[in-house]
N, C-alpha and C positions, 0 to 999 in steps of 0.2 A: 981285794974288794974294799970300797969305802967305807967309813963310818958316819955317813952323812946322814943315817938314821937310828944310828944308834942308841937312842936314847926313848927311839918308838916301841910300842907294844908290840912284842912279834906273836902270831897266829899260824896254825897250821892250816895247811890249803889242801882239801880233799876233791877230787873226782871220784864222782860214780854217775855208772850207768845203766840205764833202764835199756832191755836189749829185748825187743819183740820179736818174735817169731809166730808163722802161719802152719798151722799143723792138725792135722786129723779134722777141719772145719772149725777148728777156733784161734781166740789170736792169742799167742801163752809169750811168758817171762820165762827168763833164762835167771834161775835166782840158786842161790849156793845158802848153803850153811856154816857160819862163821867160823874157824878155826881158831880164834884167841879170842881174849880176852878185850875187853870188855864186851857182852853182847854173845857169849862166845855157846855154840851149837845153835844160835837161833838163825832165822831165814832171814839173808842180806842181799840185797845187789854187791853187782862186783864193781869194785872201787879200790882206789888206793890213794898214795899222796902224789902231790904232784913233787918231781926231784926238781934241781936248781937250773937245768941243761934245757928244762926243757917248755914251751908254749903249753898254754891248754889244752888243745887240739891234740898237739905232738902228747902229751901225760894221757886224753884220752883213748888216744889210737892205742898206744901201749897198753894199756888197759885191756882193750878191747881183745888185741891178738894175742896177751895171756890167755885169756881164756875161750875164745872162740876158733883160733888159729887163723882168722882172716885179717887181712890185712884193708884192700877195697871195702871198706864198708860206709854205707853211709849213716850219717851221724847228723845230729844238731846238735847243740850246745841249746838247754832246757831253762832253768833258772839256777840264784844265787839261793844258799841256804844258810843262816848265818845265827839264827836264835843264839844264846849264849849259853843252853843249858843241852844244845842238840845233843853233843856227844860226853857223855860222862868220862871218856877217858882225856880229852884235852878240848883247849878252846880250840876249834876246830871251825873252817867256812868250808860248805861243800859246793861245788860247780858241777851240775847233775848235764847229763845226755843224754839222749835217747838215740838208740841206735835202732837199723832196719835190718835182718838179717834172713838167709831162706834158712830152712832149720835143718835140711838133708847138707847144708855146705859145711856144719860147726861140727868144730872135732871133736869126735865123742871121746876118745882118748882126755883131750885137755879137760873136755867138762868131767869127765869122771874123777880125774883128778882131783879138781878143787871141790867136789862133790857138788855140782850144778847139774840141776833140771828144770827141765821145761813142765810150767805149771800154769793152768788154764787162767788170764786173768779173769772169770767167773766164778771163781773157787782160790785165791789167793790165801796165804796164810799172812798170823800176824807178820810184820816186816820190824824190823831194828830200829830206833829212832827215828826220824823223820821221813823215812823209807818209801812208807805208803803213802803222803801227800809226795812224794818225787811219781811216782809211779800215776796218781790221780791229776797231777799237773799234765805228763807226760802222754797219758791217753787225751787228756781234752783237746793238747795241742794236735796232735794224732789227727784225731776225729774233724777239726778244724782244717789242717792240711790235706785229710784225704778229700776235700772237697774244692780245693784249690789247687791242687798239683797232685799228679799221678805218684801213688807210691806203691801199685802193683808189682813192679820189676824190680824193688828190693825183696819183696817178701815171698814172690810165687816164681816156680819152674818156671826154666824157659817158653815152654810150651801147657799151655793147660787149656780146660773149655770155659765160659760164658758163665756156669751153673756154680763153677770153682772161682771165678772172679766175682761173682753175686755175693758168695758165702765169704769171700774176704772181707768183702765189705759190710756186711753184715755180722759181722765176727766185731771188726772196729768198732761199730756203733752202737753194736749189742740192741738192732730193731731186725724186723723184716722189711724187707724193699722190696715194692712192688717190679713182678718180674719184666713187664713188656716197656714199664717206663725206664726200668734200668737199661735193657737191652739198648733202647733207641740212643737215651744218650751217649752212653759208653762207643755205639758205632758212630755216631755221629760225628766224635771228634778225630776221626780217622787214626786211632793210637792202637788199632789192633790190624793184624793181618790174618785174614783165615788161612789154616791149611788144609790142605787136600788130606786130611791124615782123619781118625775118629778115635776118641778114649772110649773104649765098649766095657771098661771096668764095671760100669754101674749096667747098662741095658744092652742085648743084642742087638740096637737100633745102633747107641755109640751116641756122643756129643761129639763136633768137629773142634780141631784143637787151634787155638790161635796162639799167636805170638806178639810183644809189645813191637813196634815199628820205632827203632832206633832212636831214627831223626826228628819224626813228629813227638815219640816221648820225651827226648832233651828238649825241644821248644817249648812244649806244655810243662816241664817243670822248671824250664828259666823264667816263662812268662806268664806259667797261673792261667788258670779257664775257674770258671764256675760248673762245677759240677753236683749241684743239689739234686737228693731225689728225696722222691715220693714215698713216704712209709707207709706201709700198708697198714691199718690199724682196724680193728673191729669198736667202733662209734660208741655202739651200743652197750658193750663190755665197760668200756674205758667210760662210759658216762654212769654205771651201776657202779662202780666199785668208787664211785667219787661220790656216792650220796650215802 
């Protein structure tokens, strides 16, 4: 290797990931409690450094399949984190991700290991250094993406109903969404196929179960749709508790 920089400041280079999952009707973090020092028993995301072998991408993926056992996951790369005082063990720039996972796919084995749990983002504990603006960055972009490209099909079963893809969404945004204006859009962009089957989990009547449609899913998340809705809101409420 050269020393053509030898003479620059060297800094260490962190990955971590924000790793959402859809579970019981809300949308939870996959968060561990730190093993070492510094920071060490408090609640972290999983991260680590990035080695010399390897891209950002390739340092997160690795990351990722430490601890969740999957490898296909999807992922973005979130923001730069860089303060000078983030990590008290070394100068330290983090390159955060957010990842999309179903939560019945992650091995419980590996998460039990590193002592990770799924924890409702409604009820978060404090987080390690800059932790919790990674995670408040992470849901906006979230929230922004769920409305421009389908992110159902990383987070939910193959097969689910209408009432369980409403409660994702609403899980995201943390509102209610009105039910008949959800309904219309969501059929509307042809990205569901119904099947002849019914989930009677909840009522003897049953919900009929749909599945994402492959091909129209990868076109709508190569090319983006606007998908805004309607939140249901009580007017009247929301204008008393404002005076």
């Amino acid at each position: 290797m050269s020393n053509y920089y030898s003479s620059e400041d060297k800094h260490f280079v962190a990955l971590d990931c924000i790793i959402f999952g859809f579970d019981e009707g809300e949308l939870k973090l996959l968060l561990l409690k730190r093993k070492f020092e510094p920071a060490l028993g408090k609640w972290s995301l999983m991260g680590g450094f990035l080695k010399n072998n390897e891209s950002l991408d390739d340092g997160a993926r690795r990351i990722l399949y430490q601890l969740t056992g999957l490898k296909d996951i999807f992922m973005e790369q979130l923001y730069s984190f860089g303060d000078l005082s983030r990590d008290p063990g070394e100068r330290t720039i983090s390159i955060a991700y957010f990842a999309l996972i179903k939560v019945s796919d992650n091995d419980k084995k590996l998460a039990k290991d590193h002592g990770a749990q799924w924890l409702s983002i409604k009820d978060l504990p404090d987080l390690i250094f800059d932790h919790s603006q990674m995670v408040k960055k992470a849901l906006a972009k979230l929230r922004i993406r769920s409305e421009l490209k389908p992110i159902g099909f990383e987070l939910l079963n193959e097969k689910f109903t209408l009432p369980q893809l409403q409660a994702l969404y609403e899980a995201i945004h943390l509102e209610p969404l009105d039910k008949r204006n959800f309904r219309k859009k969501i059929l509307e962009t042809g990205l569901l196929d119904k099947i002849n089957e019914k989930d009677r989990a909840g009522s003897k009547k049953g919900a009929f179960l749909y599945r994402f449609n492959r091909i129209r899913y990868e076109k709508y998340a190569e090319m983006g749709f606007n998908f805004q809705f309607k939140v249901r809101r009580n007017q009247l409420i929301k204008a008393n508790n404002e005076i």
